[in-house]
C-alpha positions in Angstrom: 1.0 -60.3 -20.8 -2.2 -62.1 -21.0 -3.6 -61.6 -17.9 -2.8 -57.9 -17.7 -5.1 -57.9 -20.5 -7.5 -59.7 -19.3 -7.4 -58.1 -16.1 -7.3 -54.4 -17.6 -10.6 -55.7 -19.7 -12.3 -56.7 -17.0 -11.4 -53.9 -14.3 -12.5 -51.6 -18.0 -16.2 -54.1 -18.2 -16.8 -53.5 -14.6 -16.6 -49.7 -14.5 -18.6 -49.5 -17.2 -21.6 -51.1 -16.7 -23.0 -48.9 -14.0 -22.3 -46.4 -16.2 -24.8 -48.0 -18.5 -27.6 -48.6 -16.0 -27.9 -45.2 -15.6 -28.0 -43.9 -19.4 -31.4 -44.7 -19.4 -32.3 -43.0 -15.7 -33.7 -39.5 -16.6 -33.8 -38.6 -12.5 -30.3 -39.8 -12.7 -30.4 -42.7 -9.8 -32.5 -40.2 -7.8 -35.5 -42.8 -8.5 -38.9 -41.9 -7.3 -38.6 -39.0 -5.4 -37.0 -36.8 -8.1 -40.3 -36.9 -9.2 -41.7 -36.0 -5.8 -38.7 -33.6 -6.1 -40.1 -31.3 -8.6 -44.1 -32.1 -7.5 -43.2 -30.5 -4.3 -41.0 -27.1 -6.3 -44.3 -26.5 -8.2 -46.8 -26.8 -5.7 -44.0 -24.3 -3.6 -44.5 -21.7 -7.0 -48.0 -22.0 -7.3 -48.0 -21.2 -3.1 -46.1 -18.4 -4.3 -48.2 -17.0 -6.5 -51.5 -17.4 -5.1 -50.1 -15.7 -2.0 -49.6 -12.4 -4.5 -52.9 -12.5 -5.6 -54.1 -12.4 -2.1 -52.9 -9.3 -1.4 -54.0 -8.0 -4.6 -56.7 -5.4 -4.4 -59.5 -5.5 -6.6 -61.6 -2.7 -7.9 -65.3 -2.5 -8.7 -65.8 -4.0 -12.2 -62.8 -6.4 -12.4 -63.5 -10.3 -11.7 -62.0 -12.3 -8.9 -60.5 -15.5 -9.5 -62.1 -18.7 -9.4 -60.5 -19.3 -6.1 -61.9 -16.7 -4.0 -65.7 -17.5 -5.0 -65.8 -20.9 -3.1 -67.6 -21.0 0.5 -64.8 -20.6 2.3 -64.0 -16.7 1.3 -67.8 -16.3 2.0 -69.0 -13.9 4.5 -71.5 -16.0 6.7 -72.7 -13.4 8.3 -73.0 -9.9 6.5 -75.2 -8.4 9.5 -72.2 -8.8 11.5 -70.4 -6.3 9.5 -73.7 -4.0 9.1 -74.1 -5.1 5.5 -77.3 -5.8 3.9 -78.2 -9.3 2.7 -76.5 -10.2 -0.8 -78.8 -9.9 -3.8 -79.7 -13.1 -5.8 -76.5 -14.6 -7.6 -73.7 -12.5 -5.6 -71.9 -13.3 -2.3 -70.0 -11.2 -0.4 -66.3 -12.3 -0.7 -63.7 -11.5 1.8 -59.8 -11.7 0.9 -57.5 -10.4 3.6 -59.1 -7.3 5.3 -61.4 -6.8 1.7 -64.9 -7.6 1.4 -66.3 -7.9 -2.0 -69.7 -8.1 -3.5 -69.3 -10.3 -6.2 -71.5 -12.6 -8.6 -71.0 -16.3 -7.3 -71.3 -16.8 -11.6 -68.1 -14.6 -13.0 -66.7 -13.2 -10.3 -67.5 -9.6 -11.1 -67.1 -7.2 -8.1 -70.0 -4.7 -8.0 -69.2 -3.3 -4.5 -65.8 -2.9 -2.7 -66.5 -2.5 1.2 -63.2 -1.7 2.9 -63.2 0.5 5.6 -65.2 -2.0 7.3 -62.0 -4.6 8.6 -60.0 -1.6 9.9 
């Protein structure tokens, strides 16, 4: 009778204590990539998103986002598309087949060219 005991109390031990490594884990034994896990879902939404806004259309007097005012959505060239140079403190901006006059400062659109890209 003893050792049934004993051997029921230590099969009953032995399952347990996994059990209780874990009760700590919040990735549940996932480890260090549920972390990566849930870095790589948000980048993924915010993907998402800024691919919306792209093909958003902007009218004169609204701002663009901070995103769009960087030298890479600048138009190098405005000659090439017959424009005139930029005044002081605006750029021409170009998002998708848009090209925006916009203050480099806030963002605000004075001019929308778009017959231009077509």
């Amino acid at each position: 009778m003893k050792t049934i005991l004993i051997a029921a109390a230590t099969s009953l031990a032995l399952a347990a204590a996994p059990a209780a490594a874990f009760a700590g884990d919040k990735d549940h034994g996932k480890g260090k990539y549920a972390s990566h896990s849930k870095a790589h879902k948000q980048a993924y939404k915010q993907a998402k998103h800024a691919d919306k806004q792209a093909r958003k259309m902007w009218r004169q007097g609204e701002r663009l986002p901070a995103t769009y005012i960087t030298q890479r959505y600048y138009v190098a060239e405005p000659a090439r598309y017959s424009l005139a140079p930029a005044p002081y403190g605006y750029q021409y901006v170009r998002v998708d087949d848009q090209i925006y006059l916009a203050q480099t400062q806030t963002g605000l659109i004075s001019q929308v060219i778009s017959s231009l890209l077509r």
